[in-house]
One Martini backbone bead per residue (centre of mass of N, CA, C, O) as a GRO file, in nm:
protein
  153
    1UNK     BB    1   0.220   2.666   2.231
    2UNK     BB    2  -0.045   2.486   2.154
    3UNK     BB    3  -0.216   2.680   2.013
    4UNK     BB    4  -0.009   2.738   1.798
    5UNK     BB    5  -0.051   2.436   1.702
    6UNK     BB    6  -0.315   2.394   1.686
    7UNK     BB    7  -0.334   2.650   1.442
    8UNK     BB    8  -0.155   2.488   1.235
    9UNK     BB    9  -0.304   2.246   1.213
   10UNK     BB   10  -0.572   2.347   1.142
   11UNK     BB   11  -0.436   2.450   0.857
   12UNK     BB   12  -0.328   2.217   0.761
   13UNK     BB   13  -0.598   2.059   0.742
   14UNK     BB   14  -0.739   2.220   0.540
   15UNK     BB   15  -0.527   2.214   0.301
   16UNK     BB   16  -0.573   1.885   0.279
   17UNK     BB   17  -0.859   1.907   0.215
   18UNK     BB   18  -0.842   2.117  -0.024
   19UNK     BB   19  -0.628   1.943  -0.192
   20UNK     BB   20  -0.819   1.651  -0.186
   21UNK     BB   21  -1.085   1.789  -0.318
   22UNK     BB   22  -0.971   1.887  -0.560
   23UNK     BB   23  -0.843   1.623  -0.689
   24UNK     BB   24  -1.143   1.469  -0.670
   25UNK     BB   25  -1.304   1.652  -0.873
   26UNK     BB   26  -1.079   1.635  -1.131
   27UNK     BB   27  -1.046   1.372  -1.173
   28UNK     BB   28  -1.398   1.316  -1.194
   29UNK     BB   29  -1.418   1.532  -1.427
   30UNK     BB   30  -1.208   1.345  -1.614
   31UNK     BB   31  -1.374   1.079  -1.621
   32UNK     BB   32  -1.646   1.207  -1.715
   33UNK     BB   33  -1.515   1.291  -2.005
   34UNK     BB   34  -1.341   1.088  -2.110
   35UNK     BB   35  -1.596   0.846  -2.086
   36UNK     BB   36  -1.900   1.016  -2.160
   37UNK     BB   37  -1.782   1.273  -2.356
   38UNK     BB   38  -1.488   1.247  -2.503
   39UNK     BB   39  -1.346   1.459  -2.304
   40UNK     BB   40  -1.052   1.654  -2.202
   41UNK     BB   41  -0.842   1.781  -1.930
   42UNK     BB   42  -0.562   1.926  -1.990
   43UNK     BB   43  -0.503   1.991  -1.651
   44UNK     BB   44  -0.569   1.737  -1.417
   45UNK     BB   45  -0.251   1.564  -1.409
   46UNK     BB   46  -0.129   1.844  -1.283
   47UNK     BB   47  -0.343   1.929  -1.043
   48UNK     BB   48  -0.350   1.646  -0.916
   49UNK     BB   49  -0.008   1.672  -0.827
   50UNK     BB   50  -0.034   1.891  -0.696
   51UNK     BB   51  -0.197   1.839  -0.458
   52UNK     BB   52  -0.057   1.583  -0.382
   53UNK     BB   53   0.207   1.677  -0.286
   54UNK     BB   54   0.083   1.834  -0.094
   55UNK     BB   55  -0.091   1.632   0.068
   56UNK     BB   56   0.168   1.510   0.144
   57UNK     BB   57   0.336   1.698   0.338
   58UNK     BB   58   0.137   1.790   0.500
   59UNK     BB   59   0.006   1.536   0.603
   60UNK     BB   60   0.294   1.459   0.769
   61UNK     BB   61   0.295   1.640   1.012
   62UNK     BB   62   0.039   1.478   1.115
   63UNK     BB   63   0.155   1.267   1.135
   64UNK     BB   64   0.336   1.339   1.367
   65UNK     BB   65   0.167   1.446   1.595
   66UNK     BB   66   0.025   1.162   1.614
   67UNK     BB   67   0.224   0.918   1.558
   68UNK     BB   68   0.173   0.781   1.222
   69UNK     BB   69   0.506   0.683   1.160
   70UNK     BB   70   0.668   0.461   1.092
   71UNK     BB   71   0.807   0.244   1.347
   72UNK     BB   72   1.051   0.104   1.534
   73UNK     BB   73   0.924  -0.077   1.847
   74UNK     BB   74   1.101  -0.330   1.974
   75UNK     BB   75   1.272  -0.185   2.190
   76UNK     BB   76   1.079   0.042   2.310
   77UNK     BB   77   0.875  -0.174   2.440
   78UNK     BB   78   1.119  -0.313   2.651
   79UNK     BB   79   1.119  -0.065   2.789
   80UNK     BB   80   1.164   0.124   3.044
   81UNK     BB   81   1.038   0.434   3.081
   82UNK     BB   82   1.314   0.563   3.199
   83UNK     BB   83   1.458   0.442   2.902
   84UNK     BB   84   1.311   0.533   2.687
   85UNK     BB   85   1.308   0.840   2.671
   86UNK     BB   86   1.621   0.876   2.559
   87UNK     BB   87   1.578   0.747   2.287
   88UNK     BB   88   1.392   0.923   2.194
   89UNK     BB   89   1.510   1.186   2.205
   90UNK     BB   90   1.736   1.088   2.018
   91UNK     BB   91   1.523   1.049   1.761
   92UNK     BB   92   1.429   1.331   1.738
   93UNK     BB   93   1.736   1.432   1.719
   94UNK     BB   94   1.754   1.270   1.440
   95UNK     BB   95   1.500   1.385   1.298
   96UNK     BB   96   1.548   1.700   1.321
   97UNK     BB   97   1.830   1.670   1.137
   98UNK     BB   98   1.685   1.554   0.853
   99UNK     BB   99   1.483   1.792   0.855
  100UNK     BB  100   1.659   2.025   0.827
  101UNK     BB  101   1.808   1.945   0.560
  102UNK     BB  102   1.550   1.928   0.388
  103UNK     BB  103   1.489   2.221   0.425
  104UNK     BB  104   1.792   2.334   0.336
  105UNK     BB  105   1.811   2.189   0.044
  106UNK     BB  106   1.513   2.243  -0.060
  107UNK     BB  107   1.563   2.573  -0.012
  108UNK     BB  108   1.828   2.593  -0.241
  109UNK     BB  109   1.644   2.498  -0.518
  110UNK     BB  110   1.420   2.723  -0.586
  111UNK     BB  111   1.540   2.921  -0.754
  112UNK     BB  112   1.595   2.763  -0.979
  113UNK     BB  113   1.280   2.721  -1.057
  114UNK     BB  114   1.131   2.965  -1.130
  115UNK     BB  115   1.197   2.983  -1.468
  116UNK     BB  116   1.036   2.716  -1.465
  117UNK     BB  117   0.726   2.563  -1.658
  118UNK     BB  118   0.438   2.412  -1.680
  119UNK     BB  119   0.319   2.268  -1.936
  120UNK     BB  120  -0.033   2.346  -1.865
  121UNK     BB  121  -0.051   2.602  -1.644
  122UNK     BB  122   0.217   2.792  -1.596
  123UNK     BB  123   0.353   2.747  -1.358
  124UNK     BB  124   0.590   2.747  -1.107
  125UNK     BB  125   0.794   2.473  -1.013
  126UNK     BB  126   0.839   2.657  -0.737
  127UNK     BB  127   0.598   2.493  -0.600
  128UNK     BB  128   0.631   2.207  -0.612
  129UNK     BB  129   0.914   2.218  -0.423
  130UNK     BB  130   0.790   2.367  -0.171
  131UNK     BB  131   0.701   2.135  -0.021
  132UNK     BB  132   0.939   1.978   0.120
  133UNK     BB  133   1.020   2.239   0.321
  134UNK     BB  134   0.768   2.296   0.438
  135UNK     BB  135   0.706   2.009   0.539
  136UNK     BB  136   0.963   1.971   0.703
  137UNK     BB  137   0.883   2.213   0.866
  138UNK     BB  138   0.632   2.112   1.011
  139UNK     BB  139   0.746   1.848   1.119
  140UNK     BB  140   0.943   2.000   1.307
  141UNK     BB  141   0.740   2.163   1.475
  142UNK     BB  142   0.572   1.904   1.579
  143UNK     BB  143   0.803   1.768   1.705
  144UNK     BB  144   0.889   1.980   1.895
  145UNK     BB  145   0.587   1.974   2.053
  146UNK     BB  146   0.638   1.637   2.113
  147UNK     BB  147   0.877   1.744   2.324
  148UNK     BB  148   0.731   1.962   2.513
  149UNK     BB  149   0.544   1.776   2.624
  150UNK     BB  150   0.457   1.533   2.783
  151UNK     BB  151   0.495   1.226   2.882
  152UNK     BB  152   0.213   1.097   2.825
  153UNK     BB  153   0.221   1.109   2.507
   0.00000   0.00000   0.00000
C-alpha cells in the first residue's frame, strides 16, 4: 500500500508543480503584456484561477499526507503516547467523515454544471467544480494511508 501512495503523491505532486507553473507563467506573462506591451492576454485570470484551484485542492492532500494542516494540539501534546493514539483515531475518523461529505456532495452537484461555459476559455465549469470532491477524495485517501502507518509517524 505504501508504494501505492507514493505513486500517487508523486502525480499529485507533478500536478501541482505544473498547475503552479502554469499560473505564475501566464500570471508573469500578463504582467509583462499589461505593463510593458500595453496589450492583455484575455484569458490569462481565468486560466490562473483554474490552475489556482486545482493546485489548491491537490495541495491540500499533500498536506494531509505531511500533517501540515492546522491542527489544535494542546490536548493531544499533554496526553501520554497510550492516550494520545485513540483521541488521533477518533480524529481522523471524524476528518475521514467530513472528507466523505465533501467527497459526495461534491460529486452530487457535478453533472448540473456540464453545460455552463466559462466565460473566456469555453470549457465546462464542470472542470472546475470537480477539484473539490477529487481534492477531498485525494485527501481522504492519504488520510487512510496516515491510519494505516506505523505509529512513529
Amino acid at each position: 500500500m505504501r508504494r501505492l501512495l507514493d505513486g500517487l503523491t508523486a502525480l499529485t505532486q507533478l500536478a501541482v508543480a505544473l498547475a503552479m507553473a502554469l499560473m505564475t507563467a501566464v500570471i508573469s506573462a500578463e504582467v509583462f503584456g499589461r505593463y510593458v506591451l500595453n496589450s492583455s492576454i484575455y484569458f490569462s485570470e481565468e486560466l490562473s484561477r483554474f490552475c489556482f484551484v486545482w493546485a489548491g485542492f491537490l495541495g491540500a492532500s499533500l498536506a494531509m499526507r505531511e500533517g501540515s494542516h492546522i491542527g489544535v494540539t494542546l490536548l493531544t501534546e499533554r496526553l501520554a503516547p497510550a492516550r494520545r493514539r485513540p483521541v488521533l483515531a477518533v480524529a481522523r475518523a471524524l476528518t475521514l467523515a467530513l472528507l466523505a461529505v465533501v467527497v459526495v456532495t461534491g460529486a452530487s452537484i457535478l453533472p448540473d454544471q456540464w453545460g455552463q461555459q466559462t466565460a473566456t476559455l469555453g470549457f465546462s465549469v464542470f472542470w472546475f467544480y470537480l477539484a473539490v470532491p477529487a481534492g477531498a477524495l485525494l485527501m481522504a485517501v492519504q488520510l487512510v494511508g496516515l491510519a494505516c502507518s506505523p505509529p512513529s509517524r
